[in-house]
Each structure stands twice: as structure tokens, then as C-alpha cells.
C-alpha positions in Angstrom: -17.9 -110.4 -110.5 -19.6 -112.5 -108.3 -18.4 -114.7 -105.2 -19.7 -117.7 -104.0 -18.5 -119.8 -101.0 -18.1 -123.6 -100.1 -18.8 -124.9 -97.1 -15.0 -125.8 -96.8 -14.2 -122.3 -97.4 -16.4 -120.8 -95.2 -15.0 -123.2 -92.1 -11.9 -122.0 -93.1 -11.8 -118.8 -93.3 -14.1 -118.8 -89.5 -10.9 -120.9 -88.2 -8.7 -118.0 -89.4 -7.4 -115.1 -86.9 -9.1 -111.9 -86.9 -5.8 -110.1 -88.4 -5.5 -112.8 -90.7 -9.8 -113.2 -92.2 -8.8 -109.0 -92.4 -6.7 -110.1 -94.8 -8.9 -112.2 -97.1 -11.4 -109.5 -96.8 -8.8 -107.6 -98.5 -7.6 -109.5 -100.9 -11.1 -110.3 -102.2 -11.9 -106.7 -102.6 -9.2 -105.9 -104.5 -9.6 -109.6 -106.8 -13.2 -108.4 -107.1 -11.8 -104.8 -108.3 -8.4 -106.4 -110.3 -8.3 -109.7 -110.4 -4.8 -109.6 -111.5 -2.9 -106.7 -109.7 0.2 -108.0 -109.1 -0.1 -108.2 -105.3 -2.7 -110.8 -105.6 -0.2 -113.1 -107.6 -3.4 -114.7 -109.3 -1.7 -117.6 -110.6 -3.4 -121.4 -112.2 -3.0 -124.7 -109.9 -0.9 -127.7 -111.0 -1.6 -131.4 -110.3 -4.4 -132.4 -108.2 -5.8 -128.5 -108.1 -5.4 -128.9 -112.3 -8.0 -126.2 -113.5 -8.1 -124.6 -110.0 -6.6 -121.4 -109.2 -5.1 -119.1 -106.5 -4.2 -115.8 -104.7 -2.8 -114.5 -102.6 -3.9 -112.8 -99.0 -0.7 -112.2 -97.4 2.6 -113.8 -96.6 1.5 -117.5 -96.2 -2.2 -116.8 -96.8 -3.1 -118.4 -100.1 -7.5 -118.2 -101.4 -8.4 -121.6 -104.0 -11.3 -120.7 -106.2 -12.4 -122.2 -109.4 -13.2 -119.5 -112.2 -17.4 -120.4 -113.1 -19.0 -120.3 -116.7 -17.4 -117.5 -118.7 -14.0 -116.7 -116.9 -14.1 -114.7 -113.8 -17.6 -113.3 -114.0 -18.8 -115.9 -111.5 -16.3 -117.4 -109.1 -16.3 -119.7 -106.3 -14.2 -119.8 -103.7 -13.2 -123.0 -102.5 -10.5 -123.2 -99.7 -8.2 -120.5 -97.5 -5.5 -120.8 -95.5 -1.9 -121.7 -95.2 -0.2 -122.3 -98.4 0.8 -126.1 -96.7 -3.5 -126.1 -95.9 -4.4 -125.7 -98.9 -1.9 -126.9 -101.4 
């Protein structure tokens, strides 16, 4: 799998505290490993994020990325934070 950032993402995830970008580096390892182990809670996005997706990096830490040509092979990550931040 490969991961790509945005822009948005990567201000983000700077903005973050060190305990907490820990914890995306985390999560992404493991996504990158299983993209759906239960801990992740890999689950699609409703509404406006229609066709979007997200995970899980912790207790309020939620990752937005949008699944690229052929499923999860390429992926970009689009937004991190908060689950009100990004949602």
C-alpha cells in the first residue's frame, strides 16, 4: 500500500501533540499492515465525506483518506484530527 498526503493533512497532523502524531504514526502502520483490524474501526463516510473513509488513531483521533484507483493499493490521506475537526 502506498500513502500519500495533502497539504491539509500534513498541517494537521504538524498541529497535533507529540503523544497524539505518535498515535497516527501508529495507526498508519498497522492500516498499512491490516487495513481492517478491528482497532482501526476502518469504516465509509456518509454525507458530505460520501465516498470518503476513516480510522481510527485513538479515542477522539479520527484519519480521512480516500481509497485511489484499485481499492486500497494507493491511498491518500486527507485530513486528521478530532472526530468534531474532521467530521
Amino acid at each position: 500500500m502506498t500513502l500519500r498526503t495533502t497539504r491539509r493533512f500534513d498541517k494537521a497532523f504538524a498541529r497535533l501533540a507529540d503523544r497524539d502524531q505518535r498515535r497516527v504514526e501508529s495507526a498508519l502502520r498497522l492500516f498499512v499492515d491490516q487495513p481492517f483490524h478491528p482497532k482501526l474501526r476502518n469504516h465509509a463516510l456518509e454525507r458530505k465525506l460520501r465516498g470518503l473513509r476513516a480510522i481510527t488513531a485513538g479515542h477522539d483521533l479520527r484519519i480521512v483518506y480516500e481509497a485511489e484507483e484499485g481499492g486500497l493499493v494507493r491511498v491518500l490521506l486527507l485530513n486528521v484530527g478530532t472526530h468534531a475537526e474532521v467530521y
